[in-house]
MARBA-3410 file (N, C-alpha, C, O; in Angstrom, 1 decimal):
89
64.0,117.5,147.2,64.5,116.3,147.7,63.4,115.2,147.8,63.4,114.0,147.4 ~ 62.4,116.1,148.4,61.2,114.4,148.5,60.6,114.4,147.4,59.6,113.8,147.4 ~ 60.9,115.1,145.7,60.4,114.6,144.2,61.4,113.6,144.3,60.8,112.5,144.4 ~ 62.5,113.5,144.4,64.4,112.6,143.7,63.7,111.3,144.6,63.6,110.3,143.9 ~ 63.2,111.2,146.0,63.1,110.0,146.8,61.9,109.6,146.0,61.9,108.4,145.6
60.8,110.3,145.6,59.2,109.4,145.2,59.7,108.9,144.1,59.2,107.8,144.0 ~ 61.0,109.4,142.8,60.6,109.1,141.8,62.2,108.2,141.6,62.7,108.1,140.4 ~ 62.7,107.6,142.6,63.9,106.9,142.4,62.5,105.9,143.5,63.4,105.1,143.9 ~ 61.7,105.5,144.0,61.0,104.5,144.8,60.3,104.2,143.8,60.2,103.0,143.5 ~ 59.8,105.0,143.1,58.8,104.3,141.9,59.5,103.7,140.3,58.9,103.0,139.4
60.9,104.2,140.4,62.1,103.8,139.1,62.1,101.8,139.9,62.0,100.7,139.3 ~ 62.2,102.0,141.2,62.7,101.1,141.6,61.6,99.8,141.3,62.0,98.7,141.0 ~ 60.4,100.2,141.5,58.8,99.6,141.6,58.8,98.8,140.2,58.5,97.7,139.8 ~ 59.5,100.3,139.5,59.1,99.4,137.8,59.5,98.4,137.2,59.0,97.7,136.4 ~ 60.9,98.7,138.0,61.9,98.2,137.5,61.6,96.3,138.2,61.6,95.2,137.6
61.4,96.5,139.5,60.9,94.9,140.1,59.7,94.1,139.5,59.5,92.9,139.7 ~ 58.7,95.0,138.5,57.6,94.3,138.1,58.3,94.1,136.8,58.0,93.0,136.3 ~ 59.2,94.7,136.2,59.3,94.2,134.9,60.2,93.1,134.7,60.3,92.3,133.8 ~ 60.9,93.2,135.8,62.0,92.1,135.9,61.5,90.7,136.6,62.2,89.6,136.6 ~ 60.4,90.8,137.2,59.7,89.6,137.3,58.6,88.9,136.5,58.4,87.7,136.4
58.1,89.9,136.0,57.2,89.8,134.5,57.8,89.2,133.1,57.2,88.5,132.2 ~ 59.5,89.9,133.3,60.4,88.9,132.3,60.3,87.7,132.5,59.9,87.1,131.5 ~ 60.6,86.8,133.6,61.2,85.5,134.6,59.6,84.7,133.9,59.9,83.6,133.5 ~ 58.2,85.0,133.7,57.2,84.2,133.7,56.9,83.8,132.0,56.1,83.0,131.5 ~ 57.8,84.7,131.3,57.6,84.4,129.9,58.6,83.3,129.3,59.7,82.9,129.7
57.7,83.1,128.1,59.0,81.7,128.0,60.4,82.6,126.8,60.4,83.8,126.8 ~ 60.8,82.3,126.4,61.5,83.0,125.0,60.9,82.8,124.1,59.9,82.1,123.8 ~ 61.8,84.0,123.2,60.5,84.6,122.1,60.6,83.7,121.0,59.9,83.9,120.0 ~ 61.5,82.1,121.1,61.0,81.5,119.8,60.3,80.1,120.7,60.6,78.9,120.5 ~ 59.1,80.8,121.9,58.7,79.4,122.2,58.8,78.4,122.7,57.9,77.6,122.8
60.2,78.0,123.0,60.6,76.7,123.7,60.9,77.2,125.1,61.3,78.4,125.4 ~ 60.7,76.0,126.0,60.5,76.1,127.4,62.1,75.7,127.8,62.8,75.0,127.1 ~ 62.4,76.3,128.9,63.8,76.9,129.1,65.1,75.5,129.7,66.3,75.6,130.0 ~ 64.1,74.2,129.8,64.1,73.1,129.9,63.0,72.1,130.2,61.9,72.4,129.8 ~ 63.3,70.3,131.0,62.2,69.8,130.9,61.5,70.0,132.1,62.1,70.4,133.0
60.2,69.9,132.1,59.1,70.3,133.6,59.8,69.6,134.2,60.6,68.7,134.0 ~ 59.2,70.2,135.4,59.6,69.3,136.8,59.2,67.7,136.9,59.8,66.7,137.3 ~ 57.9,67.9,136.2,57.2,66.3,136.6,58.3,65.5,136.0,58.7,64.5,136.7 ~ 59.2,65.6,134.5,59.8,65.1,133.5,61.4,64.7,134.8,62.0,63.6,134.9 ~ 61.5,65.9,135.4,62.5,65.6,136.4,62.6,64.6,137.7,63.4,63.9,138.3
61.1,65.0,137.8,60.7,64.2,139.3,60.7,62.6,139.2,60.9,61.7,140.0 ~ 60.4,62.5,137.6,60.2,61.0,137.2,61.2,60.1,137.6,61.2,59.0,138.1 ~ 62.5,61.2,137.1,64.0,60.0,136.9,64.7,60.5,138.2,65.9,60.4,138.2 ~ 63.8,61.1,139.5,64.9,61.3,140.3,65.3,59.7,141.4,64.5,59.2,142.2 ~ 66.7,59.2,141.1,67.2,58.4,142.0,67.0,57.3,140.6,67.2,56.2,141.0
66.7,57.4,139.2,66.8,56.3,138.4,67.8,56.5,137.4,67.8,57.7,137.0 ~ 68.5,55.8,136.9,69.5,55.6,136.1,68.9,56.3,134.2,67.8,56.4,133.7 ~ 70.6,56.6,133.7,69.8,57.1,132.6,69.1,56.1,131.7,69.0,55.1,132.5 ~ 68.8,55.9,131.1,67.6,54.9,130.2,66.6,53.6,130.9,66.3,52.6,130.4 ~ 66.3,54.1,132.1,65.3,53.8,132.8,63.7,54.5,132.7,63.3,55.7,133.0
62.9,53.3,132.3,61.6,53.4,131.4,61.3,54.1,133.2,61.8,53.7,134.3 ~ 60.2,55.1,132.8,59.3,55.6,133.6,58.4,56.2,133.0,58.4,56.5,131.8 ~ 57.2,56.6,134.0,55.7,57.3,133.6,55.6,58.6,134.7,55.8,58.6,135.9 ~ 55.2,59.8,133.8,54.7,60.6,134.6,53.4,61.5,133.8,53.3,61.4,132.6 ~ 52.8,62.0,134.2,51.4,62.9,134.3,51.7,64.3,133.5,52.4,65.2,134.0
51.2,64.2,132.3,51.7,65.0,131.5,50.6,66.6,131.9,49.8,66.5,132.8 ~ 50.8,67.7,131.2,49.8,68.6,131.1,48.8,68.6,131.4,48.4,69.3,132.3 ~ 47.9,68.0,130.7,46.4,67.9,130.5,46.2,66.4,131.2,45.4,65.6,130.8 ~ 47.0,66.3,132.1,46.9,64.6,133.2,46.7,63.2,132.6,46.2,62.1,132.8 ~ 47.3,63.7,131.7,47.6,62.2,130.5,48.5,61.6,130.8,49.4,62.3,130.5
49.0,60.1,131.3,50.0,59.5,131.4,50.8,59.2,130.7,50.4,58.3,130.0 ~ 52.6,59.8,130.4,53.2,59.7,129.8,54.3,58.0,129.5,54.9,57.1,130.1 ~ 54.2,58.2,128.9,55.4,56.9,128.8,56.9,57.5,128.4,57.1,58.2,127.4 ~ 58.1,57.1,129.4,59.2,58.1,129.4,60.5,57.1,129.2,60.5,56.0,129.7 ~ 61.8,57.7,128.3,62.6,57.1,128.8,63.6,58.3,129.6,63.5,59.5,129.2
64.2,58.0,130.5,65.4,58.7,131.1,66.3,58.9,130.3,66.8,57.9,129.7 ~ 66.7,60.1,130.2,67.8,60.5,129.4,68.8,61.8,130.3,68.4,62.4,131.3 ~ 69.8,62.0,129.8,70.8,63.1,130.1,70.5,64.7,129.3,70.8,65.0,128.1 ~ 70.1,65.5,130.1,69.6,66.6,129.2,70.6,67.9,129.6,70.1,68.8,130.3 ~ 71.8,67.8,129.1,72.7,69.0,129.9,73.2,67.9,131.2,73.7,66.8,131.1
72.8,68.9,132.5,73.3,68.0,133.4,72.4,67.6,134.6,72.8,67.4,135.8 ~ 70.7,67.4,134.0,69.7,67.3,134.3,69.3,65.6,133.9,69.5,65.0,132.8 ~ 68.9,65.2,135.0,68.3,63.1,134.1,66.8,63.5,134.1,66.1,63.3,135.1 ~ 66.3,64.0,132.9,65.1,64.0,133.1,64.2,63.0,131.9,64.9,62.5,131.0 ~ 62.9,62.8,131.9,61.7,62.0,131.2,61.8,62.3,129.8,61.2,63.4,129.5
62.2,61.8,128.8,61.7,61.9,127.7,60.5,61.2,126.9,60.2,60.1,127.2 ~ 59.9,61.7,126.2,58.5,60.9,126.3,58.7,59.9,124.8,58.9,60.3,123.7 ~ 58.4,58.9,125.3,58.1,58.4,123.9,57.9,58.7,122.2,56.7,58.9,122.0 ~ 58.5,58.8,121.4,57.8,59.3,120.0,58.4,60.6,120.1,58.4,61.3,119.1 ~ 59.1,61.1,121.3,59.8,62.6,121.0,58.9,63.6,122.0,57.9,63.4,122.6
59.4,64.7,121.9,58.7,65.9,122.9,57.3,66.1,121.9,57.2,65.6,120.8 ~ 56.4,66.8,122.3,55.0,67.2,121.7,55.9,69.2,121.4,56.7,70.0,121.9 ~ 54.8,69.0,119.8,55.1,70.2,118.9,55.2,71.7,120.4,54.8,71.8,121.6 ~ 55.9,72.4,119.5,56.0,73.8,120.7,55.0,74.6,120.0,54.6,74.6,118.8 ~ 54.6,75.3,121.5,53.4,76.2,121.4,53.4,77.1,120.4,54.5,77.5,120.0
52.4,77.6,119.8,52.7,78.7,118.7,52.6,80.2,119.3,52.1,80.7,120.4 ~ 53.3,80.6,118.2,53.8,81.6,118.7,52.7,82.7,118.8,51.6,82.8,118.2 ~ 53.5,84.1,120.3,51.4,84.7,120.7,52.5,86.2,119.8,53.7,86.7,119.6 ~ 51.6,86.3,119.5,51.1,87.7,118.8,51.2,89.0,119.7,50.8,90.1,119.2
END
């Protein structure tokens, strides 16, 4: 009885790391699962095609328009989104 409890507590263990370990990867063709927060925070309380700036990645100031993305008003950046990360190995 106390093998069936150690090894249904430790089924259970693996099972919570792997399923939170899934949640921090992006998908396997690289695109992020929508826009960052900063992109959201920009247009919160501003109308859609209202010019705003927010702080990109690497703390570079973006230039944004507001747009409708699904059912999200988030930052789009000028000149279009920056290329997606390449793909890891």
């Amino acid at each position: 009885m106390k093998v069936i409890k150690h090894w249904m507590v430790c089924a259970a263990l693996a099972g919570g790391m792997l399923s939170a370990s899934a949640q921090n990867n992006p998908p396997p063709d690289g695109r992020p699962p929508g826009p960052p927060p900063e992109a959201v925070a920009a247009c919160k309380g501003k109308a859609e095609g209202a010019k705003v700036e927010f702080k990109g990645r690497n703390n570079e100031t973006v230039k944004a328009t507001c747009k409708k993305m699904g059912d999200v008003l988030a930052a789009w950046p000028e000149g279009g989104l920056p290329p997606p990360p390449p793909p890891r190995n």
